[in-house]
Each structure stands twice: as C-alpha cells, then as structure tokens.
C-alpha positions in Angstrom: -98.8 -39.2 -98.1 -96.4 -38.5 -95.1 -93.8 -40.4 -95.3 -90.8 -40.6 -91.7 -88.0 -42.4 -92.3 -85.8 -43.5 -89.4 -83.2 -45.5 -88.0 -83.7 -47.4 -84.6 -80.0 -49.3 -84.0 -81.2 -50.7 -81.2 -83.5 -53.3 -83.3 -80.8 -53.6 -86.3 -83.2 -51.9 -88.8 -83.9 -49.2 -90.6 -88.0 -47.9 -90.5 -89.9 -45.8 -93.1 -93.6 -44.7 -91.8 -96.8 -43.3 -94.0 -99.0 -41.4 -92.1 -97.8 -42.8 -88.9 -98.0 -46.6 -89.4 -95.2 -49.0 -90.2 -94.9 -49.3 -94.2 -91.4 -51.0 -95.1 -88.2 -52.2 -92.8 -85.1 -52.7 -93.7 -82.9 -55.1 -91.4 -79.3 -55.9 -90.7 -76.3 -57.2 -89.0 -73.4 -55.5 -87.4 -70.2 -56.4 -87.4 -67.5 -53.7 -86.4 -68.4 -51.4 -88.8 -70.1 -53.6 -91.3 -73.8 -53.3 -91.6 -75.2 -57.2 -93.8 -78.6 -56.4 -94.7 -80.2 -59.4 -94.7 -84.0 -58.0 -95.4 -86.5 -55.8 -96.9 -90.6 -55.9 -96.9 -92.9 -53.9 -97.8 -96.5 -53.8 -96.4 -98.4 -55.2 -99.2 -101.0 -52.2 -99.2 -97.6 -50.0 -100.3 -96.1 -51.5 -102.4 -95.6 -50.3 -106.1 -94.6 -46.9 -104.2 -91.5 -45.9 -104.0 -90.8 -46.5 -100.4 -88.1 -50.0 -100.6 -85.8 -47.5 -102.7 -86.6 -44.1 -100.3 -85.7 -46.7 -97.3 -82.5 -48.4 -98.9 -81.1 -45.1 -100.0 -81.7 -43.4 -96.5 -79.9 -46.5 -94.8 -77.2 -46.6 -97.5 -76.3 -42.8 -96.7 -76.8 -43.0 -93.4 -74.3 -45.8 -93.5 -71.9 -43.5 -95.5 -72.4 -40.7 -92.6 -71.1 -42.8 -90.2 -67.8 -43.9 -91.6 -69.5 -47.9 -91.7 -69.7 -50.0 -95.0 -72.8 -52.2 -96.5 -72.9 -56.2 -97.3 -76.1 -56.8 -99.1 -77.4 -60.3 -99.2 -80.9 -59.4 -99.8 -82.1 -59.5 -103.1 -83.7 -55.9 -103.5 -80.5 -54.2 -101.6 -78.4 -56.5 -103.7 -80.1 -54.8 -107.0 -80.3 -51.5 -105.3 -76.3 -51.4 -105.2 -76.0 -52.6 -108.1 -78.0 -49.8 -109.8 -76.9 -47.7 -107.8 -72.8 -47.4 -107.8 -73.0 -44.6 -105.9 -72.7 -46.6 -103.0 -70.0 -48.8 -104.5 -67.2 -46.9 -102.1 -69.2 -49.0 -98.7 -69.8 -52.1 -100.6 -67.8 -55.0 -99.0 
C-alpha cells in the first residue's frame, strides 16, 4: 500500500491517496489564521486502516509549520486532539 498525503488550499482540505485513488479528506475553514475542521471520511473500502489518523496528524503539523492554529468541530479531529495533546499549543 502507497499511501500520498497532500494539502490542496485551494479546496480547504487536506487529501491522503492509496495507490493513486482518493482514500480519506479532511476539510476545513479559514479564518485569518485559524483552520475549523469541520470533516473527515474515509472511503469505506479503507477504513479500519490507519489513514483518518496519518491524515489528521499531517494536517495538524502542517498547521503547526505554518504559524496557523486548529478548531476542531468534527468528531474524529475533536478526539484526535484530544488524544493527542501534542497539538494542544494550536488548539483554539
């Protein structure tokens, strides 16, 4: 399994590929610098795999890199931070 994680700001999301097709997408809102992400989904074929938390943590670091800051209002980025305190320095 190949997996390609990107970012395309232009669409508000965040993208993570297997073997070249679309498997999960992470989306959000922008305000100055604060990114709300609103949603998550997974192709149902993938999930059980890994990918939602590969995805969140590349767009939560990503974030980070660029000086912004995370709302989460969906449920799984919600519990991702949450676990994850890492990330509690971006959380608004």
């Amino acid at each position: 399994m190949s997996a390609t994680v990107r970012h395309e700001p232009e669409r508000s999301r965040y993208v993570i590929e297997v073997d070249g097709k679309e498997a999960e997408e992470a989306t959000y809102a922008l305000d100055g610098d604060v990114h709300t992400f609103d949603h998550t989904f997974t192709d149902p074929a993938r999930r059980g795999q890994g990918l939602a938390g590969q995805l969140v943590d590349f767009a939560l670091n990503d974030v980070r890199e660029r000086g912004g800051r995370a709302r989460p209002l969906c449920p799984y980025v919600v519990d991702y931070m949450d676990k994850h305190t890492v990330f509690d320095d971006i959380r608004v």
